[in-house]
C-alpha positions in Angstrom: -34.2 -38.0 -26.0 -31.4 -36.6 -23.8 -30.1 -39.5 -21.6 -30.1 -37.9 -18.0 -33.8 -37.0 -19.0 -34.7 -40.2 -19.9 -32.9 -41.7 -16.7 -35.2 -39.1 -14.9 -37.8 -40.2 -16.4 -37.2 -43.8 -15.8 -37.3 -43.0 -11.7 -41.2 -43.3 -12.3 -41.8 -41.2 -8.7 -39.0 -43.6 -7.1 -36.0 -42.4 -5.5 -32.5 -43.7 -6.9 -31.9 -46.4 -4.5 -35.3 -48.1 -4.5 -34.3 -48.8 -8.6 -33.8 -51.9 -9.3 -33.3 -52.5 -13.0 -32.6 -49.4 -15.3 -33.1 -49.8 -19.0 -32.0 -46.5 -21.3 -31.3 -47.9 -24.5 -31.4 -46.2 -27.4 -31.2 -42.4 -26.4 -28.4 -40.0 -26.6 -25.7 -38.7 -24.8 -24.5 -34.9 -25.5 -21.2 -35.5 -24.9 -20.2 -38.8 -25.1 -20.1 -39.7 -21.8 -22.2 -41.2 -19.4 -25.3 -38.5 -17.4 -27.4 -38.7 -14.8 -26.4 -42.0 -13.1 -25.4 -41.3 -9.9 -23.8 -43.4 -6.5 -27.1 -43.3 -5.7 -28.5 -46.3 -7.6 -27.0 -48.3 -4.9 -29.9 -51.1 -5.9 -29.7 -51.9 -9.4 -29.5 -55.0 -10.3 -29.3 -54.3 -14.0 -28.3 -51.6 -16.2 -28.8 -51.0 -20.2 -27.5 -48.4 -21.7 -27.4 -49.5 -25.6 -27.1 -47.6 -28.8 -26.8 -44.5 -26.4 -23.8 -42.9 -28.0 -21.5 -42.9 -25.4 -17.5 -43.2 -25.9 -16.2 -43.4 -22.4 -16.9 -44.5 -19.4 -14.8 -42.6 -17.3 -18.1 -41.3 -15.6 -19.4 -44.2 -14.6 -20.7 -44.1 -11.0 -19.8 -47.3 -8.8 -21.8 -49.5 -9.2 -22.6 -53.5 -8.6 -24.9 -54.4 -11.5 -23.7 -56.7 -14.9 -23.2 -54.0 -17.1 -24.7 -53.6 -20.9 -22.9 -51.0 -22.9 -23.3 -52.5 -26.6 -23.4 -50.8 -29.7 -21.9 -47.6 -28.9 -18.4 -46.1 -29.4 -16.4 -47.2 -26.5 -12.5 -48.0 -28.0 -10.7 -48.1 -24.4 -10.6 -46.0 -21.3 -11.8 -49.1 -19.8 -9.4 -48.4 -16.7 -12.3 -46.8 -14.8 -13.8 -49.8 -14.2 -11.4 -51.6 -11.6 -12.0 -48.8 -9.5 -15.5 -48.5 -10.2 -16.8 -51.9 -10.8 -14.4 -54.2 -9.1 -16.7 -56.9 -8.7 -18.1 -57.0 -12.3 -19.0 -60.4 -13.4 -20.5 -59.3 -17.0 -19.5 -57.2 -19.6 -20.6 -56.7 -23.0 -19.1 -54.0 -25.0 -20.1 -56.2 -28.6 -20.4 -53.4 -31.5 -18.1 -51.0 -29.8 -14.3 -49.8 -31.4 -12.3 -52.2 -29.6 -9.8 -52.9 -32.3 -6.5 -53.9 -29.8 -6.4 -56.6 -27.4 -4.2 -54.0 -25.1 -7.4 -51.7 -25.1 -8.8 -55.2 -23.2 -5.6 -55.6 -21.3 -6.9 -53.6 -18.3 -9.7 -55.5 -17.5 -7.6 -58.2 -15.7 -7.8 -56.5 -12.7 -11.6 -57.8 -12.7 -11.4 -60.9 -10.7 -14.4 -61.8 -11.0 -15.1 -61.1 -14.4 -16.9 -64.3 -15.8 -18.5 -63.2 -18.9 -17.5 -61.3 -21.8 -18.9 -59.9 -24.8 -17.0 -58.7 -27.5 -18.8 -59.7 -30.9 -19.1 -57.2 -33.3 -15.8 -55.3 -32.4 -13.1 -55.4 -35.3 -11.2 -56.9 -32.4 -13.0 -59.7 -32.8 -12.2 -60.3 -36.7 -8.2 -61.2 -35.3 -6.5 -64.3 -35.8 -6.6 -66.2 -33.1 -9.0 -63.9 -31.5 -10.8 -66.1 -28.9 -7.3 -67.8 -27.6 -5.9 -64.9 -27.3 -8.7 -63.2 -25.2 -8.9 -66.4 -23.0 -5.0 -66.7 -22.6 -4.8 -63.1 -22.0 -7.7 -62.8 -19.5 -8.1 -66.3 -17.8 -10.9 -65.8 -15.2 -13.2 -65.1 -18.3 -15.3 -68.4 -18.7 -17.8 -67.1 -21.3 -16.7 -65.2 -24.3 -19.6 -63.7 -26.5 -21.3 -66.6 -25.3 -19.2 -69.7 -25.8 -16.3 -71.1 -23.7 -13.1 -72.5 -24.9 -14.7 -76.0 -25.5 -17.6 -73.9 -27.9 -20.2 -74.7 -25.2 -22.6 -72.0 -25.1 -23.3 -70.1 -21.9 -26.2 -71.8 -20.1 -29.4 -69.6 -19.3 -29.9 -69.6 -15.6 -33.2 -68.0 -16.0 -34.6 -70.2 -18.1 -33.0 -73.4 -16.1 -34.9 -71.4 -13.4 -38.4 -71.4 -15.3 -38.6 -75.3 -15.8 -37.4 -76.0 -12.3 -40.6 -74.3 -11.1 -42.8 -75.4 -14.3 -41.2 -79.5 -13.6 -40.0 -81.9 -15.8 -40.7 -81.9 -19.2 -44.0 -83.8 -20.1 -45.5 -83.3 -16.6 -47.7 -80.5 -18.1 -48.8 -82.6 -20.7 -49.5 -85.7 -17.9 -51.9 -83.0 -16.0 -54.0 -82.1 -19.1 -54.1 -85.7 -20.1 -55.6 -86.6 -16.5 -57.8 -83.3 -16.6 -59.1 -84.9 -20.1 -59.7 -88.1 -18.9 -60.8 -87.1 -15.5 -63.1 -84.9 -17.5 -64.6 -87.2 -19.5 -65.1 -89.8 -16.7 -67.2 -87.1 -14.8 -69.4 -87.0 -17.8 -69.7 -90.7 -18.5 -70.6 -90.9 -14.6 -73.1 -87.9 -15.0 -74.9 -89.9 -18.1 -74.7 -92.9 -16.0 -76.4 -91.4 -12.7 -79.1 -89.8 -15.4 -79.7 -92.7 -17.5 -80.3 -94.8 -14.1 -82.2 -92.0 -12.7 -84.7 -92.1 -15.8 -84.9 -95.9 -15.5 -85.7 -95.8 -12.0 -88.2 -92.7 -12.6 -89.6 -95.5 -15.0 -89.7 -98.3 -13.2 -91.1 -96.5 -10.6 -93.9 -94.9 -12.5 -94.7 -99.2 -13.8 -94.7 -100.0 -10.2 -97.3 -97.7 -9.5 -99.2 -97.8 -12.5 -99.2 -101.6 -11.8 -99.7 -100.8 -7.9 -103.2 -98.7 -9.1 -104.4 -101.6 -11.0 -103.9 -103.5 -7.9 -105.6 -101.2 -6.0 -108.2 -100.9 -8.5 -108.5 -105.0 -8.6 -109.1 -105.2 -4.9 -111.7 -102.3 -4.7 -113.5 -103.9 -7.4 -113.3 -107.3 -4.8 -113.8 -106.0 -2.5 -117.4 -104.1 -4.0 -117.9 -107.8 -5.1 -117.6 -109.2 -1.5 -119.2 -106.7 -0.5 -122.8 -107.1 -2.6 -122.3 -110.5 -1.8 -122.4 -110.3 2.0 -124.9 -107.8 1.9 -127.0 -109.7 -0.2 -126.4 -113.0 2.5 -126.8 -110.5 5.2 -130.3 -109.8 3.8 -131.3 -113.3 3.5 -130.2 -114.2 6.5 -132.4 -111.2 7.8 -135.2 -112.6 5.8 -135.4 -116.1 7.0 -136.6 -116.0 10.5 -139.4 -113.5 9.5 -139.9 -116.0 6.6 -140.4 -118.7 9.7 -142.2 -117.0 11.9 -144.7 -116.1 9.1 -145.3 -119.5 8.4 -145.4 -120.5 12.1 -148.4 -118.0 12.0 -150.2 -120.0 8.7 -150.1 -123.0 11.2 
């Protein structure tokens, strides 16, 4: 694919300036040079253009993002770029035709340069290569990823990610307590059902035994009851008992 159509293509319905990252790697330019990026794209915040076949960046637009031109066929011009990106921090032409440090020479008018990629390049194959890029531009910090003392370039995005995720081990803490938390809430589940089945069975013996009770005093209570009955019915009998034998006399 042609790269202004596929940077048309990436506008997804957006206009220019409400683009924020633009990735176009692996297309083609027709002439070498960089198409359809415009001033517009005053929002970018990144911008890929890898493997696109480019050899010059005299076209460049102005503008503010790191820029990521590997892997085409960029051997100088770079000139363009103090105009056009005066406040480029990042660079990585790694896999381009940089074969002189003079071709490099011009990029110490980027003050702010910080980072710079340059592996892949025969310029990088040198003797001395790394000194010499360091001595030669000395506001670059990071060069393909290492700075003079060989410490690699730290990864503010993924410093970022365990900042929010916490210390190491803290994840592992919160599972452990969901485990254990978890198992507690089912040991006190078995607990509050074992004791509700005792108590459903102790209550069922308390009134099985409160029945028998029940039962126990009707049954005295029918006893005490034939029994007064049958006094009641003597004592009924005995005055006509006396009276009849007041009548024999």
């Amino acid at each position: 694919m042609e790269m202004k159509k596929r940077i048309s293509l990436e506008l997804r319905n957006r206009s220019p300036a409400e683009v924020v990252e633009l990735v176009v790697d692996n297309c083609q330019s027709s002439d070498g040079e960089v198409e359809g990026l415009t001033e517009e794209y005053t929002a970018l915040q990144v911008l890929s253009m890898v493997n696109v076949g480019i050899s010059s960046l005299a076209k460049l637009p102005p503008l503010p993002p790191p820029l990521e031109v590997s892997d085409n066929t960029i051997s100088g011009g770079l000139d363009s770029l103090a105009v056009k990106c005066p406040n480029l921090s990042y660079l990585n032409l790694s896999g381009n035709k940089i074969k002189e440090l003079s071709s490099i020479e011009t990029l110490q008018s980027l003050k702010a340069l910080r980072s710079l990629d340059l592996y892949s390049c025969e310029l990088s194959t040198l003797e001395d290569y790394r000194e010499n890029v360091f001595q030669l531009l000395p506001q670059v910090v990071y060069l393909d990823g290492y700075d003079q003392e060989d410490n690699e370039v730290p990864d503010s995005e993924a410093d970022n990610d365990e900042d929010e995720a916490g210390p190491p081990g803290d994840d592992d803490d919160d599972e452990d307590e969901d485990d254990e938390d978890a198992e507690s809430s089912e040991g006190d589940e078995d607990e509050v059902g074992l004791s509700y089945l005792m108590k459903d069975g102790l209550q069922d013996e308390e009134d099985d035994g409160d029945y028998v009770e029940e039962d126990e005093e009707d049954e005295d209570e029918e006893e005490d009851g034939d029994v007064d009955g049958a006094q009641g019915e003597k004592r009924k009998r005995e005055p006509d008992d006396e009276g009849d034998d007041d009548d024999d006399e």
